[in-house]
Legacy VTK file of the C-alpha trace (Angstrom):
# vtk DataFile Version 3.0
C-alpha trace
ASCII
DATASET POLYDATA
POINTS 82 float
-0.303 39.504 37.947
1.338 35.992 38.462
4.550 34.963 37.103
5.247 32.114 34.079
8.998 31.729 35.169
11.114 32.408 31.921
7.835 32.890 30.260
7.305 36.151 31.590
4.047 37.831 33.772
0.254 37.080 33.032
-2.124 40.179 33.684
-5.699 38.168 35.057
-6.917 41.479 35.305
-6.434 42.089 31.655
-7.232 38.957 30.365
-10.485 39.041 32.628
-11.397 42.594 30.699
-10.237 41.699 27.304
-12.040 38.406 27.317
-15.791 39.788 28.721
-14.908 42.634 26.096
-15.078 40.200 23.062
-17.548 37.885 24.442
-20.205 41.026 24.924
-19.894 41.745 21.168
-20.657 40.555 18.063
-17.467 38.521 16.094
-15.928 40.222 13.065
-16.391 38.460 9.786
-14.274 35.590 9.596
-13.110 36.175 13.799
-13.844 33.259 15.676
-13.179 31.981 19.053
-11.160 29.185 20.541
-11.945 27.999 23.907
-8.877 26.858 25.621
-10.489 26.758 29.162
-9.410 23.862 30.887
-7.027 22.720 28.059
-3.337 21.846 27.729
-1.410 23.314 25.176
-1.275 19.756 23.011
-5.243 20.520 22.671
-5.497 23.792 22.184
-2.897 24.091 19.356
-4.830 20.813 17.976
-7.508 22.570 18.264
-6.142 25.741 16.359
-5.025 23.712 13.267
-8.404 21.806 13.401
-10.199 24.971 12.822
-7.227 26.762 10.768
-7.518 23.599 8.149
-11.670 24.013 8.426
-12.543 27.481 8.214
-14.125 28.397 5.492
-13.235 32.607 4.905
-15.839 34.740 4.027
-14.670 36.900 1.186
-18.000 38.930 0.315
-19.303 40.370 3.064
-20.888 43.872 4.515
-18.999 45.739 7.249
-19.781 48.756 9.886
-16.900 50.103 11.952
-18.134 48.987 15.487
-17.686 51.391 18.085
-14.323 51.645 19.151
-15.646 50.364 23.053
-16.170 47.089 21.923
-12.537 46.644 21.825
-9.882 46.403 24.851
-7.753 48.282 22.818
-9.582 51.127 22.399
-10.484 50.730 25.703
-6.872 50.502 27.253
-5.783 53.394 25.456
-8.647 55.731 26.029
-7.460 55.498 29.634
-10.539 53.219 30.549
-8.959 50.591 31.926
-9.401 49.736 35.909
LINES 1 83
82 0 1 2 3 4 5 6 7 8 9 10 11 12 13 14 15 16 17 18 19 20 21 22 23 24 25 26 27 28 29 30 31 32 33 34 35 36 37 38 39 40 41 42 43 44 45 46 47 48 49 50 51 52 53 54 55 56 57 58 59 60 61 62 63 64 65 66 67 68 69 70 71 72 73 74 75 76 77 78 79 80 81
């Protein structure tokens, strides 16, 4: 964990999980993902709004419950976290 100052702590450990987690699935319907990887915050909130004002929602779509592992959530509170 490292510290942000007033900003509080950031977990690498659990963004490291949570990020492989939804990389090694398939998105949701209308989920998408915004690479902020060597970004400042200027460009990736420009990059946000860009693809907020863009998207085009999908409205009709088919939907299976994935398996609750394909989700740090689940994950973190099934007690299967490192």
């Amino acid at each position: 964990m490292i510290s942000r100052g007033a900003n509080g702590l950031v977990d690498l450990e659990l963004l490291e999980v949570s990020t492989r987690k939804i990389m090694e699935r398939n998105l949701l319907p209308n989920e998408v993902i915004l690479d902020i990887a060597g970004k400042n915050k200027e460009e990736v909130l420009k990059e946000a709004i860009d693809l907020i004002d863009s998207f085009n929602s999908k409205l009709d779509y088919e939907y299976d419950i994935p398996d609750k592992s394909l989700f740090y959530s689940w994950v973190q509170s099934d007690g299967l976290r490192k």
